[in-house]
N, CA, C and O atoms as a DFTB+ gen file, in Angstrom:
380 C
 N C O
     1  1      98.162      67.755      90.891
     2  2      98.014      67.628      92.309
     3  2      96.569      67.828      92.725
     4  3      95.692      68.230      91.960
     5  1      96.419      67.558      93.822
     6  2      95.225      67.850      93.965
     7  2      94.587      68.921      94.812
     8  3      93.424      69.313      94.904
     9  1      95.921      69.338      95.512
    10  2      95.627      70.622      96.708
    11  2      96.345      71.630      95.919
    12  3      97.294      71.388      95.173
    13  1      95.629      73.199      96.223
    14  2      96.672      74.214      95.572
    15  2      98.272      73.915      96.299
    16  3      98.747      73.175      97.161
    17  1      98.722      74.947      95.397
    18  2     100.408      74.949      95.721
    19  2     100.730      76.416      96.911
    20  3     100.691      77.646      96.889
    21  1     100.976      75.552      97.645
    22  2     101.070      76.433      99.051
    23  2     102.607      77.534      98.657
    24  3     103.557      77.181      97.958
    25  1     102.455      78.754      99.280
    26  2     103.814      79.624      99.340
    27  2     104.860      79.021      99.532
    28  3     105.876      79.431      98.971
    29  1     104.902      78.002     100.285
    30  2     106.165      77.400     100.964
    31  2     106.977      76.846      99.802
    32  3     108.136      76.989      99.414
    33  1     105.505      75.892      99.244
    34  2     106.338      74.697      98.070
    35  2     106.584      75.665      96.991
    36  3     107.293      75.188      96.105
    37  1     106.184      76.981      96.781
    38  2     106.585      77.622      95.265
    39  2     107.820      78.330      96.017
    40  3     108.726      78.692      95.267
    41  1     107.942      78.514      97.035
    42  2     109.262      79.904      97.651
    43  2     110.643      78.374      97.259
    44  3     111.649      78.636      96.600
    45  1     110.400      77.050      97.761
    46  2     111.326      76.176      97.945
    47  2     111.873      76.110      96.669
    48  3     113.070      76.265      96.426
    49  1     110.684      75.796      95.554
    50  2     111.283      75.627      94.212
    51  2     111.762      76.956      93.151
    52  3     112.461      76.859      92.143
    53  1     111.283      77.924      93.603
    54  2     112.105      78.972      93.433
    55  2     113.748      79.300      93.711
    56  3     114.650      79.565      92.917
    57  1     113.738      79.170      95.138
    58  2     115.119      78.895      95.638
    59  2     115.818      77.622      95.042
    60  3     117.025      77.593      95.282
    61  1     115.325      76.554      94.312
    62  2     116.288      75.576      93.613
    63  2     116.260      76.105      92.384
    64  3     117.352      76.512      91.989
    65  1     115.427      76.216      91.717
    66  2     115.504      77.207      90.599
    67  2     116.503      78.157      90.393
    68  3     117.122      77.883      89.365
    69  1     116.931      79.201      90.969
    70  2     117.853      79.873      91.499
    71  2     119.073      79.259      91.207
    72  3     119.744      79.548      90.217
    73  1     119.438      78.264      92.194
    74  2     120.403      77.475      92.318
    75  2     120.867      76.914      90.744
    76  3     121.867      77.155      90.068
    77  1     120.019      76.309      90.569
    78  2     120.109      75.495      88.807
    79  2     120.342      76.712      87.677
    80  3     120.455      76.519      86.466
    81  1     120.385      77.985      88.338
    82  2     120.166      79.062      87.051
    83  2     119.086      79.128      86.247
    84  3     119.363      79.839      85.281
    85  1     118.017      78.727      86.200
    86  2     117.025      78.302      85.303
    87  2     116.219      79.677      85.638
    88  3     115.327      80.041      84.872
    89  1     116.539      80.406      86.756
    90  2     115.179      81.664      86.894
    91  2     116.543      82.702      87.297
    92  3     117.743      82.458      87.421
    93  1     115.715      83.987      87.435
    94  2     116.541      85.021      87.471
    95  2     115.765      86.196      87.987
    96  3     114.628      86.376      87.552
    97  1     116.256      86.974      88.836
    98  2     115.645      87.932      89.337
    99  2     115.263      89.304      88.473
   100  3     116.106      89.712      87.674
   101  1     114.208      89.908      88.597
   102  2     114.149      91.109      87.757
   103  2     115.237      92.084      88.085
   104  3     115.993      92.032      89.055
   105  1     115.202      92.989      87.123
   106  2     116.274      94.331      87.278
   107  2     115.725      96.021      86.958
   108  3     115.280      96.000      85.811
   109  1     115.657      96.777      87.266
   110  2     115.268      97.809      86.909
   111  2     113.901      97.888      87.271
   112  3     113.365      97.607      88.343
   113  1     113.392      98.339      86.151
   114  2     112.171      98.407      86.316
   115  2     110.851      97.190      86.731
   116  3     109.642      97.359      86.569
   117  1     111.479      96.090      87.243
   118  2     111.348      94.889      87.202
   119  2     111.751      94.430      88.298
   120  3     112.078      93.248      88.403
   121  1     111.791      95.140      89.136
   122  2     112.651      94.631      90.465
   123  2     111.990      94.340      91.397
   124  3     111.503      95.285      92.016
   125  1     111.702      92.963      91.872
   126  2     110.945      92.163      92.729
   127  2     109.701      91.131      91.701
   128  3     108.575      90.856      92.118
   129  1     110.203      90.731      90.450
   130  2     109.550      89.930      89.337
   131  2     110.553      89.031      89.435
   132  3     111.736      89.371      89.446
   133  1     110.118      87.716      89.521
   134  2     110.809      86.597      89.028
   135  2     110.646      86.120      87.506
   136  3     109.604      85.860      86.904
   137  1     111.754      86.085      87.129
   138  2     111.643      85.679      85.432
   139  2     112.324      84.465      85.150
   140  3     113.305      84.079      85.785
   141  1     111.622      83.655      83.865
   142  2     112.585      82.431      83.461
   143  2     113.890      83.484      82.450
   144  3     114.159      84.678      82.314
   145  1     114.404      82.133      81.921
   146  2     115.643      82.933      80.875
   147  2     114.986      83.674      79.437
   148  3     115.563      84.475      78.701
   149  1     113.705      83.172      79.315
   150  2     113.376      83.818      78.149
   151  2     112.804      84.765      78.227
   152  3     112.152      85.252      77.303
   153  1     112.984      85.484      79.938
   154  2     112.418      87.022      79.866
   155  2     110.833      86.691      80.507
   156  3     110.141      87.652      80.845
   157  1     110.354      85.416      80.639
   158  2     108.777      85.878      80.781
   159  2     108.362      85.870      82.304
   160  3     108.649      84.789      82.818
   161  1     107.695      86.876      83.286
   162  2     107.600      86.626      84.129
   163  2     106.951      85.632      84.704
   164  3     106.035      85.129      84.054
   165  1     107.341      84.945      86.451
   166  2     106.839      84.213      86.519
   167  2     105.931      84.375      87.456
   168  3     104.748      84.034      87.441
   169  1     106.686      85.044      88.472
   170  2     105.728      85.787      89.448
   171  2     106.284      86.742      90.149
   172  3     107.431      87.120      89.908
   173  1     105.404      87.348      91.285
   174  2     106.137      89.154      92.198
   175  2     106.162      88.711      93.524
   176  3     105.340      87.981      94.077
   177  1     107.077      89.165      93.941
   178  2     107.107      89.202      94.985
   179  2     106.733      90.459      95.988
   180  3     106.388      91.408      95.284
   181  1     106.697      90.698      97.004
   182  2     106.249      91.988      97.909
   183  2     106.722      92.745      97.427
   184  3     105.813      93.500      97.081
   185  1     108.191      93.382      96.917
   186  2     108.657      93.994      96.105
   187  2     108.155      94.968      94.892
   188  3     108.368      96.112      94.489
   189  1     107.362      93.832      94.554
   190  2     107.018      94.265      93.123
   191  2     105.324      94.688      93.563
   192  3     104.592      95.612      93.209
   193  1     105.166      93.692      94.366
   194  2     103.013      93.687      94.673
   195  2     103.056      93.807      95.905
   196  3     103.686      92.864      96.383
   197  1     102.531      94.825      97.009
   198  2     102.500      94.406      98.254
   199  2     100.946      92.942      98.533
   200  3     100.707      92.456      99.639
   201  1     100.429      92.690      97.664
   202  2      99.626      91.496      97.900
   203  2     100.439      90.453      97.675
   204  3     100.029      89.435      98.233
   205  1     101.331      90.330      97.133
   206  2     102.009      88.967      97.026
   207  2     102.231      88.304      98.537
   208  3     102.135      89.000      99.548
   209  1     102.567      86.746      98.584
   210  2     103.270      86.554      99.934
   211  2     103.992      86.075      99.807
   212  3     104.107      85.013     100.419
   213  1     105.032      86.533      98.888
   214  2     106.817      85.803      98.650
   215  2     107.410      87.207      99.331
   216  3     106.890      88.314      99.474
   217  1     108.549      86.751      99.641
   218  2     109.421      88.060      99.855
   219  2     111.017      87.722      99.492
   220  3     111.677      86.691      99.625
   221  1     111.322      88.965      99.007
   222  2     113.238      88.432      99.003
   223  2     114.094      88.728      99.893
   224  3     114.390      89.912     100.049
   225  1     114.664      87.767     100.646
   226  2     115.527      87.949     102.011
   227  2     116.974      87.470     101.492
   228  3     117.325      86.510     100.807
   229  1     117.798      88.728     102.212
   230  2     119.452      88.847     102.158
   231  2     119.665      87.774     103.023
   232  3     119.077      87.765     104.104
   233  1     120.580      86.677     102.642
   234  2     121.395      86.001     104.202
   235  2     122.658      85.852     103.322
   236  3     122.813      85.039     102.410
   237  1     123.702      86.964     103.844
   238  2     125.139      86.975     103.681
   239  2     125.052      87.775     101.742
   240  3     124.743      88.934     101.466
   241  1     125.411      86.738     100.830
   242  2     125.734      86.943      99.726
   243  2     124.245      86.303      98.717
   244  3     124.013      86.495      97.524
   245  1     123.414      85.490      99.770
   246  2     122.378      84.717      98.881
   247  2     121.364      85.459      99.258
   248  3     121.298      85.756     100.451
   249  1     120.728      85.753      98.685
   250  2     118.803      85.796      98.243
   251  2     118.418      84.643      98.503
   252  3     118.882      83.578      98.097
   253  1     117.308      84.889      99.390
   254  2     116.291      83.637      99.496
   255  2     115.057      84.099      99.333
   256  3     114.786      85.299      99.308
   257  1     114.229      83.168      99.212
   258  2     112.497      83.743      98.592
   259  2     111.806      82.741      99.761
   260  3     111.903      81.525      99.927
   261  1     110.996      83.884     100.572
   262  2     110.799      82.723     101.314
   263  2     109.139      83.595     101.730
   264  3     109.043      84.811     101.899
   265  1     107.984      82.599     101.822
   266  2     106.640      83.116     102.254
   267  2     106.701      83.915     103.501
   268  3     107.293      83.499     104.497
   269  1     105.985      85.267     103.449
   270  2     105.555      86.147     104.840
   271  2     105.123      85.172     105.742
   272  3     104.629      84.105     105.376
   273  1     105.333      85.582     107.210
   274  2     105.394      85.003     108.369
   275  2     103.798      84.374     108.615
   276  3     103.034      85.322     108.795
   277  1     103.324      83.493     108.653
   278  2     101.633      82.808     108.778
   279  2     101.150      82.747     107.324
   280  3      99.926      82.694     107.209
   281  1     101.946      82.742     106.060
   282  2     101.349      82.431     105.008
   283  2     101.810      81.563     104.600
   284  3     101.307      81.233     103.526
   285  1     103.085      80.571     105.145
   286  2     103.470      79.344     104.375
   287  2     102.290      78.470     103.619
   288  3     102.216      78.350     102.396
   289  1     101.441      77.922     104.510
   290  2     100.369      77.033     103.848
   291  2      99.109      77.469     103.053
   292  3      98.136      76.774     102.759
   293  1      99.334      78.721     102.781
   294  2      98.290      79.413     101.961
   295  2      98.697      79.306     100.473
   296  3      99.878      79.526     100.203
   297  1      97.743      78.956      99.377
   298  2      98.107      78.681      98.582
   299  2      98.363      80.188      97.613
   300  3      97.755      81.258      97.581
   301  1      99.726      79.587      96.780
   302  2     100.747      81.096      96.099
   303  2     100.010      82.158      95.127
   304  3      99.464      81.754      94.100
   305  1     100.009      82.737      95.275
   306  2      99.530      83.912      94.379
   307  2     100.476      85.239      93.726
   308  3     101.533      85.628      94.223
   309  1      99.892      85.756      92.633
   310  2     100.782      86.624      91.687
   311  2     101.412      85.613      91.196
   312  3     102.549      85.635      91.667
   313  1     101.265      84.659      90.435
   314  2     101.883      83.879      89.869
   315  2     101.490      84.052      88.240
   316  3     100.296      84.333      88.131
   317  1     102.121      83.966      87.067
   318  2     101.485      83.825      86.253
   319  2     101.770      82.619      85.332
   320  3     102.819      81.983      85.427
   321  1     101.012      82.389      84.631
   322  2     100.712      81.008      84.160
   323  2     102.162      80.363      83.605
   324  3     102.548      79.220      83.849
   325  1     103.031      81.588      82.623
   326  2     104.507      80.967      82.599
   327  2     104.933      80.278      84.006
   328  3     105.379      79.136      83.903
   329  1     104.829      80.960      85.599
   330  2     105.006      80.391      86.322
   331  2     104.619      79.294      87.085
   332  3     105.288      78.867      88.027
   333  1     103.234      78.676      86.596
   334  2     102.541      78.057      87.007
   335  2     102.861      76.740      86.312
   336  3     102.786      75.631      86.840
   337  1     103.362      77.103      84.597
   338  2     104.278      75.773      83.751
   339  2     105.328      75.451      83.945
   340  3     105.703      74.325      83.617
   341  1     106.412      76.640      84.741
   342  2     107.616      75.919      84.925
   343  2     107.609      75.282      86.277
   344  3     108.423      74.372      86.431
   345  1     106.969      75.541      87.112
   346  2     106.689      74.537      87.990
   347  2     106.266      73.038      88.010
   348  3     106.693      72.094      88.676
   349  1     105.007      73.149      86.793
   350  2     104.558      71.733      86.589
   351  2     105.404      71.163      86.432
   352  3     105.760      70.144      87.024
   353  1     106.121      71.980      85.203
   354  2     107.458      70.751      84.439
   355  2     108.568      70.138      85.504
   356  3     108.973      68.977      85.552
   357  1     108.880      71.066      86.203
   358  2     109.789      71.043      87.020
   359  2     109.417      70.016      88.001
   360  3     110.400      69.599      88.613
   361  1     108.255      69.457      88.355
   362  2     107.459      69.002      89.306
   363  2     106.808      67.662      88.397
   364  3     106.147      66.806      88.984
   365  1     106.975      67.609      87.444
   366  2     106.194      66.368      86.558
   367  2     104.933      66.385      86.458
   368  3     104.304      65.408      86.051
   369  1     104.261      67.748      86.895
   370  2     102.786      67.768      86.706
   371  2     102.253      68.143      85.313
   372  3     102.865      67.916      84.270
   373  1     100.939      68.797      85.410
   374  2     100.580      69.117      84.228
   375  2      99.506      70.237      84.885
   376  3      98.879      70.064      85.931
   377  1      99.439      71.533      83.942
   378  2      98.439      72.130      84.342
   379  2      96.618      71.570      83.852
   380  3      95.645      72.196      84.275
């Protein structure tokens, strides 16, 4: 791509991610880390970093991941590079 990847577009594909089972929330000591299935993190949310600008919001029975209020178009951070590949792939890019 050619513009960074704004909060919005990583919170959206997170939340399909989710959906598909392909990511999974941390547990324990790990709680507010997004992980793929093989354990590696991908990125934190406020939870985990108060610098992050993902957050995890209750509605009913679902979790949603959705950017702090005036940071949608800012591009995502606390991400780490596992997270930065399953996106590409997921997205047909390439880092």
């Amino acid at each position: 791509g050619v513009y960074e990847v704004t909060n919005a577009q990583y919170a959206n594909w997170l939340n399909e991610a989710f959906q598909n089972q392909s990511i999974k929330f941390g547990e324990g000591n790990q709680s507010g880390y997004i992980l793929d299935q093989e354990g590696h993190i991908l990125c934190k949310t406020l939870e985990a970093n108060p610098l992050s600008q993902l957050s995890l919001q209750k509605q009913g029975n679902l979790v949603i991941i959705k950017p702090i209020p005036s940071k949608e178009d800012y591009p995502v951070i606390e991400v780490t590079w596992y997270g930065a590949q399953a996106y590409c792939q997921a997205k047909s890019y390439r880092l």
